[in-house]
C-alpha positions in Angstrom: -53.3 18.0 145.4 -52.0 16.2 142.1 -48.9 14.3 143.1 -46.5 13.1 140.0 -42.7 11.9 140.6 -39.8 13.7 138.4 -37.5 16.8 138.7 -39.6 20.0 139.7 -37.0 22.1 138.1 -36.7 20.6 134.6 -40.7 20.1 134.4 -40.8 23.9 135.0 -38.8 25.1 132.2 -40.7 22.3 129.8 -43.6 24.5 130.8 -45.3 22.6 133.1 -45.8 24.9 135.7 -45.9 29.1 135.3 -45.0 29.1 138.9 -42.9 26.9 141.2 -43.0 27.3 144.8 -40.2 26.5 147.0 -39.1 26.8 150.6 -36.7 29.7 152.4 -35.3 30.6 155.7 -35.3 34.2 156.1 -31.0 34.4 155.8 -31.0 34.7 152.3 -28.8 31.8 152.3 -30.5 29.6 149.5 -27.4 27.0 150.5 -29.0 23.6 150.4 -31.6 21.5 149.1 -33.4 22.7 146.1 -33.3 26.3 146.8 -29.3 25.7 145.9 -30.7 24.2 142.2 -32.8 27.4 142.1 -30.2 29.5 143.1 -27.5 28.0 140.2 -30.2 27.5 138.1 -32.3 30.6 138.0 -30.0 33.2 139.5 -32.8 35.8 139.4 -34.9 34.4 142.2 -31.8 34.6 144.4 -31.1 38.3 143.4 -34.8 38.1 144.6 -34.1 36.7 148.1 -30.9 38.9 148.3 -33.0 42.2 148.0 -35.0 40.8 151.2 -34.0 41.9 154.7 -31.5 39.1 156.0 -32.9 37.7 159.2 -36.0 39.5 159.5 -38.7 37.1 160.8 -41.3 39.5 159.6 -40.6 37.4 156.5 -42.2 34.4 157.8 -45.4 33.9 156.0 -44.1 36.0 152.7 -42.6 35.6 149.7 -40.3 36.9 147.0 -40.2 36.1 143.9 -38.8 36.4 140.3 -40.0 35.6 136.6 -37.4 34.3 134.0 -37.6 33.2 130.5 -37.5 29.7 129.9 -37.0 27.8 126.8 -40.3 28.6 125.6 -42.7 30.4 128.6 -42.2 32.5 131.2 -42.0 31.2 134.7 -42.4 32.1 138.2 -40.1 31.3 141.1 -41.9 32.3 144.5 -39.1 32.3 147.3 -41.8 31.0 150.5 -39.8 32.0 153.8 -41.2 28.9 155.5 -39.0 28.6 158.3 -36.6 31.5 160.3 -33.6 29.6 160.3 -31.9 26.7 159.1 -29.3 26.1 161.7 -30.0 23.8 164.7 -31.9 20.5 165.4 -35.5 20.1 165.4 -38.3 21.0 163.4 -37.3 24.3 161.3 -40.9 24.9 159.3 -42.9 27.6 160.4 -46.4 25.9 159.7 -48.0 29.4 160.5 -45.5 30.4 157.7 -46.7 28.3 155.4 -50.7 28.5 156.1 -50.0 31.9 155.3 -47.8 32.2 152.2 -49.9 29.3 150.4 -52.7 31.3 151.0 -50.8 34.8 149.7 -49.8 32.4 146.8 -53.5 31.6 146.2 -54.4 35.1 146.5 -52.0 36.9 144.0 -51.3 33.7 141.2 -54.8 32.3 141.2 -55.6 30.6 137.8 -51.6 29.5 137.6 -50.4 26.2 137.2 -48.0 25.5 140.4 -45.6 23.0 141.3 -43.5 22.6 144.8 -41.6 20.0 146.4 -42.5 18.6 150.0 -42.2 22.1 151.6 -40.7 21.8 155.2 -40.6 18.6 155.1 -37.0 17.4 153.8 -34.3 19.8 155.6 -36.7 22.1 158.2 -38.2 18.4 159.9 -41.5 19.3 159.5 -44.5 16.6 159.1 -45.7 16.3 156.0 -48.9 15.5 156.5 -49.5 18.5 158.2 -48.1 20.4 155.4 -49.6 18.7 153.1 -52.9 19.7 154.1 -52.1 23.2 154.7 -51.1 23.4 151.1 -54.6 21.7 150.3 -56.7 23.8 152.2 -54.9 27.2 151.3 -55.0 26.3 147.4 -58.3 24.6 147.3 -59.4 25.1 143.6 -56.2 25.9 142.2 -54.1 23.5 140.1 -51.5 22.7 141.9 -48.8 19.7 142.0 -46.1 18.3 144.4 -43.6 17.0 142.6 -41.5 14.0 144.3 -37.9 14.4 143.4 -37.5 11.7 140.7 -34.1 12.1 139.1 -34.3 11.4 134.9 -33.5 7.5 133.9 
């Protein structure tokens, strides 16, 4: 896992990434966090979520996603339902969820540059070094990069 510091989003339309990973609950809420930048920002991938069943759990583990034009590539925004719920104290992230859908991410974008931000670890509660190595061991091979929110000088 490459690590760099900066804004996920604004590396991904500067091209980047071709795919950027981020983590759901499976309400099709995309409320807080940086699923709300994705949602304002790249409506598509929330028309995405919305065409999902809202509060299914057979979600966890999946994905939707969407592919927009940016300013000069196309990009993909995979919707990871990482946690049921969002509501609640506790720890929210599904690791399960997320062994699974990094591994469905390795399976049908192989080859793809990715970037994601500390999946289930800001909002769900979820350890991320546990996650961390989930994502490492389900992408082994791949280029892929967490991106630590850095906002621009």
């Amino acid at each position: 896992m490459k690590s760099v510091r900066g804004d996920l989003l604004q590396l991904a339309r500067e091209g980047v990434f071709d795919l950027i990973v981020h983590g759901c609950n499976c309400h099709c809420e995309m409320g807080a966090g940086i699923a709300k930048s994705i949602r304002g920002q790249f409506p598509a991938a929330y028309e995405a979520d919305l065409a999902t069943t809202k509060g299914d759990r057979n979600k966890l583990g999946t994905y939707s996603s969407a592919t927009v034009e940016t300013e000069n590539h196309q990009l993909t925004i995979v919707n990871a339902y990482t946690q049921f719920d969002w509501a609640g104290g506790g720890v929210q992230a599904d690791y399960d969820a997320i062994r699974r859908v990094f591994e469905r991410i390795s399976d049908h974008f192989s080859g793809r540059r990715i970037g994601y931000p500390k999946i289930g670890a800001g909002l769900a509660g979820g350890d991320w070094p546990t996650i961390e190595e989930i994502i490492d061991q389900a992408l082994a091979g791949e280029d892929h990069t967490l991106v630590i929110f850095s906002p621009a000088s």
